[in-house]
TISE-670909 format. One line per field, with one value per atom (N, C-alpha, C): residue in one letter; x, y, z; residue number from 0; atom name. Coordinates in steps of 0.2 Angstrom, whole numbers. Example, Ala and Ser with C-alpha at 12.3 -4.5 7.8 and 13.67 -1.06 7.14 Angstrom:
! residues 2
voti <- c(a, a, a, s, s, s)
px <- c(66, 62, 66, 64, 68, 64)
py <- c(-28, -22, -16, -11, -5, 0)
pz <- c(39, 39, 39, 35, 36, 39)
lummar <- c(0, 0, 0, 1, 1, 1)
vexvex <- c(N, CA, C, N, CA, C)
This chain:
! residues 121
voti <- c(x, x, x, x, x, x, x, x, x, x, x, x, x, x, x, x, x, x, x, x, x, x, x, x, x, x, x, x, x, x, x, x, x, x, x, x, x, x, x, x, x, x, x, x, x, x, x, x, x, x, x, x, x, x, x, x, x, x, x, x, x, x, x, x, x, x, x, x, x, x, x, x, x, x, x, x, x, x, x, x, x, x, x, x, x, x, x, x, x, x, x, x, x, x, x, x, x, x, x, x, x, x, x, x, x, x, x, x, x, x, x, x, x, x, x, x, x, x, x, x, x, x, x, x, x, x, x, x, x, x, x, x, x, x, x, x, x, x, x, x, x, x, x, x, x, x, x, x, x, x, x, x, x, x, x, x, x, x, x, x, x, x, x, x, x, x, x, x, x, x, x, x, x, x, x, x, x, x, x, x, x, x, x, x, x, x, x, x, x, x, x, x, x, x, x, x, x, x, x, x, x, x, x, x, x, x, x, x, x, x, x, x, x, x, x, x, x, x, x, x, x, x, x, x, x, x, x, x, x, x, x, x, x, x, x, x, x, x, x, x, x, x, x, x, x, x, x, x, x, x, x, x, x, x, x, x, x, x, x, x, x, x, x, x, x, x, x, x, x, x, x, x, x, x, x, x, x, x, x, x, x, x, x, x, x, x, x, x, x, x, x, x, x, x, x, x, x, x, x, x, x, x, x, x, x, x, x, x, x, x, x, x, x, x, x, x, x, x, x, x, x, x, x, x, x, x, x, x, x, x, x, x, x, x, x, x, x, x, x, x, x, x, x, x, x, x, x, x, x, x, x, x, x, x, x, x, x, x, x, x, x, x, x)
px <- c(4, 0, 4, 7, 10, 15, 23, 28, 31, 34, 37, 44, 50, 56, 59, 60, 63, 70, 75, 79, 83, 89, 92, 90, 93, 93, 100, 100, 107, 107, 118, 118, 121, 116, 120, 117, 123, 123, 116, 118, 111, 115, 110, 109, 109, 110, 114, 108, 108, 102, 102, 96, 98, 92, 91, 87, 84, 78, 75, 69, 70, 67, 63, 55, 52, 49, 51, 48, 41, 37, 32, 32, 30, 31, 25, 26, 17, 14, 7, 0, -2, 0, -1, -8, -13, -18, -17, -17, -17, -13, -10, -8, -11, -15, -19, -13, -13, -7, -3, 3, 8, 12, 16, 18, 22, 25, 31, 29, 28, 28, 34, 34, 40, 37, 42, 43, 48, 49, 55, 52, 59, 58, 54, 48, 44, 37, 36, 33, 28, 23, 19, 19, 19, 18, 16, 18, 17, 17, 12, 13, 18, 22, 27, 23, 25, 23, 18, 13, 10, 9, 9, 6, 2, -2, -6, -2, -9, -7, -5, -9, -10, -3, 0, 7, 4, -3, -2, 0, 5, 7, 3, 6, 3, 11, 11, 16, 13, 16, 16, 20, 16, 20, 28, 30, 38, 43, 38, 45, 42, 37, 35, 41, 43, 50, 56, 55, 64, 63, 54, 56, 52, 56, 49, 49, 42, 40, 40, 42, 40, 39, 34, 33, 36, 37, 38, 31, 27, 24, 24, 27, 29, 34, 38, 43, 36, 32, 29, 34, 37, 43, 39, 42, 42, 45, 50, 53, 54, 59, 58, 65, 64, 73, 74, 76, 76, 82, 82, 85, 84, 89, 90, 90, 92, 90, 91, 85, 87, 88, 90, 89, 82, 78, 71, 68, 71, 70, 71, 77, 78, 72, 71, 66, 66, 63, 63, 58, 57, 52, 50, 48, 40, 38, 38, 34, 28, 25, 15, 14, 9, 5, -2, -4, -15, -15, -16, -15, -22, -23, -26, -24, -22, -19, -25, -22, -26, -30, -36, -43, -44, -42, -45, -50, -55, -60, -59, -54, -53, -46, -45, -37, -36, -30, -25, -20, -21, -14, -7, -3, 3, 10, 13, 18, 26, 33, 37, 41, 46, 50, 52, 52, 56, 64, 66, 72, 75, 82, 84, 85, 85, 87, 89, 94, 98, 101, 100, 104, 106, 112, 116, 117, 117, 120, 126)
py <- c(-6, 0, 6, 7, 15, 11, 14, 14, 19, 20, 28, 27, 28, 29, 34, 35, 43, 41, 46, 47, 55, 54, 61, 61, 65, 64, 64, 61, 60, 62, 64, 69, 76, 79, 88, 90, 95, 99, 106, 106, 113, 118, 119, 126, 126, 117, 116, 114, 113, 111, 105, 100, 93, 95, 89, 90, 82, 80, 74, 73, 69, 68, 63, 63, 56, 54, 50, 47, 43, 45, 40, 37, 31, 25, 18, 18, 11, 15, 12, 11, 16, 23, 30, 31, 33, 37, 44, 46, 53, 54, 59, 60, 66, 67, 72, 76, 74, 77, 73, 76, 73, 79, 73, 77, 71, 75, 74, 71, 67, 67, 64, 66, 61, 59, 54, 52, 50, 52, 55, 48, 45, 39, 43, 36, 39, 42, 47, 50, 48, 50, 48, 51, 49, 54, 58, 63, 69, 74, 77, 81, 85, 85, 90, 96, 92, 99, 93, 99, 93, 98, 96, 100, 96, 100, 98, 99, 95, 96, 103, 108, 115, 121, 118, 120, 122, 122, 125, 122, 124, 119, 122, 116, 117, 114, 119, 118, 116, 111, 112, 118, 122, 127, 127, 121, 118, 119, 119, 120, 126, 129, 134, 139, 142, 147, 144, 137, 135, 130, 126, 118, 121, 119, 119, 116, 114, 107, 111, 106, 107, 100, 102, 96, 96, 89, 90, 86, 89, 85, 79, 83, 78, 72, 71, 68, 62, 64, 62, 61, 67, 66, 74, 74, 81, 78, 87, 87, 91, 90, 94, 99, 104, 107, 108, 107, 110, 113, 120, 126, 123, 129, 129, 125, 119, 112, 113, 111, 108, 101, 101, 95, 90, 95, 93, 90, 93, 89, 82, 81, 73, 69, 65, 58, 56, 48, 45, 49, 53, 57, 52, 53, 50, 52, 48, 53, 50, 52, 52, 53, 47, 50, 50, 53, 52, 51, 44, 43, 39, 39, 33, 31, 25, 19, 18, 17, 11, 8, 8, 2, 5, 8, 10, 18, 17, 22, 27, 25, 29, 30, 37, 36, 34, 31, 27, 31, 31, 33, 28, 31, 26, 31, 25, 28, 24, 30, 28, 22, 22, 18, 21, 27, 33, 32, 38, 39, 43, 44, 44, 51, 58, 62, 63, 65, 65, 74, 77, 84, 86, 85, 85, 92, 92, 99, 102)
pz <- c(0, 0, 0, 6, 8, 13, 10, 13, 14, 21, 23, 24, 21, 24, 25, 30, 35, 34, 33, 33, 39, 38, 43, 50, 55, 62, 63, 69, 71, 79, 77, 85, 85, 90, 88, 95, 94, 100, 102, 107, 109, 103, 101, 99, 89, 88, 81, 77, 72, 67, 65, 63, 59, 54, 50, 46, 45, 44, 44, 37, 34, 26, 26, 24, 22, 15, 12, 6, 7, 3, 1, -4, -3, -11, -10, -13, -14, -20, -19, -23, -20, -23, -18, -25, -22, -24, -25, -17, -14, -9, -5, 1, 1, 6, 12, 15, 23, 27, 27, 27, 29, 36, 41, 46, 49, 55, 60, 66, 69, 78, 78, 86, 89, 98, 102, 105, 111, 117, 121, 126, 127, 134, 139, 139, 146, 145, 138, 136, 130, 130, 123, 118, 112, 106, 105, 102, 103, 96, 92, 84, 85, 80, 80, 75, 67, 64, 58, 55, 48, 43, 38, 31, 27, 24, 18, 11, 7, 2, 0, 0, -3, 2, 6, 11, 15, 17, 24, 31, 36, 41, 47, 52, 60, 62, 69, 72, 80, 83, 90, 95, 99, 101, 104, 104, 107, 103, 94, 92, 85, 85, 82, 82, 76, 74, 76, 77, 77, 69, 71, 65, 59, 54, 48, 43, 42, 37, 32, 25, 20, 16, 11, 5, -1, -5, -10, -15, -18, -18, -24, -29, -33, -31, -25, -25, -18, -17, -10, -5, -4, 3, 6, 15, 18, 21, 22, 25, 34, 36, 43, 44, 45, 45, 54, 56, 66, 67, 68, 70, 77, 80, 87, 92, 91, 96, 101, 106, 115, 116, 121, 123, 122, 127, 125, 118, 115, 108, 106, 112, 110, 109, 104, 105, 99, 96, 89, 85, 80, 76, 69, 70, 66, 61, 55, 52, 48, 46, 44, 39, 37, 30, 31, 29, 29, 19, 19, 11, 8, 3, -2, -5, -3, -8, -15, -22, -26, -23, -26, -23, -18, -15, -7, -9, -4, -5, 1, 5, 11, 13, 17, 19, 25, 26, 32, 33, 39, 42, 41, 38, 39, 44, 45, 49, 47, 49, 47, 50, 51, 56, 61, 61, 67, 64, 66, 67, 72, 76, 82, 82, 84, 86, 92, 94, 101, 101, 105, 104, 112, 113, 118, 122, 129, 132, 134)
lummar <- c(0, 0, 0, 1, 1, 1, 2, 2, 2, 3, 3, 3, 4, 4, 4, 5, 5, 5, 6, 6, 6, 7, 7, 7, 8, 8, 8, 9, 9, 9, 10, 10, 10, 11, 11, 11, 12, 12, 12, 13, 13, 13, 14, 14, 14, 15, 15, 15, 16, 16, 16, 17, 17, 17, 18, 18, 18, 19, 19, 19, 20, 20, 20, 21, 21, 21, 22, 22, 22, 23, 23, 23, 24, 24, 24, 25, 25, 25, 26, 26, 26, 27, 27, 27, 28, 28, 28, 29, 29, 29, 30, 30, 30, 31, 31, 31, 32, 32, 32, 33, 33, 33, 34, 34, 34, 35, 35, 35, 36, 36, 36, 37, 37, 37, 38, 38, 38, 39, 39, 39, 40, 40, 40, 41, 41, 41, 42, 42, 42, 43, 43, 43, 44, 44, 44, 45, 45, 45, 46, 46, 46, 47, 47, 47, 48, 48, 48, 49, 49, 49, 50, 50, 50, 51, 51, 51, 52, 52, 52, 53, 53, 53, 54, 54, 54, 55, 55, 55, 56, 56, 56, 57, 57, 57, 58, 58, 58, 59, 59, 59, 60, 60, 60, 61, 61, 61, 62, 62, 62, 63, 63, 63, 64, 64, 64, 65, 65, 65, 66, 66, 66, 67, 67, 67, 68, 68, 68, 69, 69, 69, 70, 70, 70, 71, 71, 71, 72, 72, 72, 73, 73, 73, 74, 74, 74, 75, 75, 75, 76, 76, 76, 77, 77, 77, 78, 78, 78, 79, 79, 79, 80, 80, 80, 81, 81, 81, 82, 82, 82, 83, 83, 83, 84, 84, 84, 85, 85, 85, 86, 86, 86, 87, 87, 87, 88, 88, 88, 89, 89, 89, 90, 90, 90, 91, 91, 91, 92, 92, 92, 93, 93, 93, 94, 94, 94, 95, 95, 95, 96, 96, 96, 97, 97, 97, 98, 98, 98, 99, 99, 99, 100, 100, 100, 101, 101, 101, 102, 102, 102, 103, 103, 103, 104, 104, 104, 105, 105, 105, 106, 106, 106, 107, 107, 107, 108, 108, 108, 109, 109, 109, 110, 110, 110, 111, 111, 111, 112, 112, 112, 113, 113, 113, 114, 114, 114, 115, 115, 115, 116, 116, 116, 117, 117, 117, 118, 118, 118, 119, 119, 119, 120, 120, 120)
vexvex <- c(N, CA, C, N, CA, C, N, CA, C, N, CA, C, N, CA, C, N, CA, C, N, CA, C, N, CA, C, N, CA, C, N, CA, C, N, CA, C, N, CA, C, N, CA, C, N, CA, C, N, CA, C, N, CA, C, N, CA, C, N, CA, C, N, CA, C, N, CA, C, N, CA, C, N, CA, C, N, CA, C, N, CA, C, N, CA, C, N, CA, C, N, CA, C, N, CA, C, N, CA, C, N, CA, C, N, CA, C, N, CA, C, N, CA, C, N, CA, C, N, CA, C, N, CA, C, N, CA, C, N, CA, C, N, CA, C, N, CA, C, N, CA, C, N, CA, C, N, CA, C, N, CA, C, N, CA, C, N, CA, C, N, CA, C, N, CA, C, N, CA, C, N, CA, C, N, CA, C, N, CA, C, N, CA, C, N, CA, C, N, CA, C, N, CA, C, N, CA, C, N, CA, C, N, CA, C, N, CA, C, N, CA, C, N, CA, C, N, CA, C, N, CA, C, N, CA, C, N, CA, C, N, CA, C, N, CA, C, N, CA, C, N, CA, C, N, CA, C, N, CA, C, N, CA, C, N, CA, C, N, CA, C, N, CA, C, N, CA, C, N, CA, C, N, CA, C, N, CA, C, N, CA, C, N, CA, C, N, CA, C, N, CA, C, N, CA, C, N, CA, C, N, CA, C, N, CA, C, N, CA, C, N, CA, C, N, CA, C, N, CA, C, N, CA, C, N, CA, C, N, CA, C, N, CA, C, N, CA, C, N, CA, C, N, CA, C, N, CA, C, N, CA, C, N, CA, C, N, CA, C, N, CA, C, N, CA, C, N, CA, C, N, CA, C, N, CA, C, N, CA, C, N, CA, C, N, CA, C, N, CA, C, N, CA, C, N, CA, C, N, CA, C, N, CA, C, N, CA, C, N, CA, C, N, CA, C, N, CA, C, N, CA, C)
């Protein structure tokens, strides 16, 4: 149906930027939103940022003016740029698709594998 591979992440210091990438690929129809969570040991998942088709984004207030989503739409990838990191931001990030697969007359949520973000003090 809908496969997500996330790409980018890593490790960096307070204050350093990373950048985190998702492709979609399958028996794509459509893709709706596409967006970001992530998840910090201990804690539950949590929206970072999402965008629709047409670009417009939602951010979670934690990382509003440091992270920003973009799409490609042609490429079915978005991506995430994060400015200014804290520590806080450590946790596995997620990424999301709200898609319709071929044959399918409704969309599903699909999710990536996560990737590891870690940023140091």
């Amino acid at each position: 149906q809908v496969q997500l591979v996330e790409s980018g992440g890593g490790l960096v210091q307070a204050g350093g930027s990373l950048s985190v990438s998702c492709a979609a690929s399958g028996t794509i129809f459509s893709i709706n939103a596409m967006g970001w969570y992530r998840q910090a040991p201990g804690k539950q998942r949590e929206l970072v940022a999402t965008i629709v088709g047409d670009g417009n984004t939602n951010y979670s207030a934690s990382v509003k003016g440091r992270f920003t989503i973009s799409r490609d739409n042609a490429k079915n990838t978005v991506y995430l740029q994060m400015n200014s990191l804290k520590p806080e931001d450590t946790a596995i990030y997620y990424c999301n698709a709200r898609a319709r697969p071929y044959r399918f007359f409704s969309e599903h949520d699909y999710w990536g594998q996560g990737t590891q973000v870690t940023v140091s003090s």
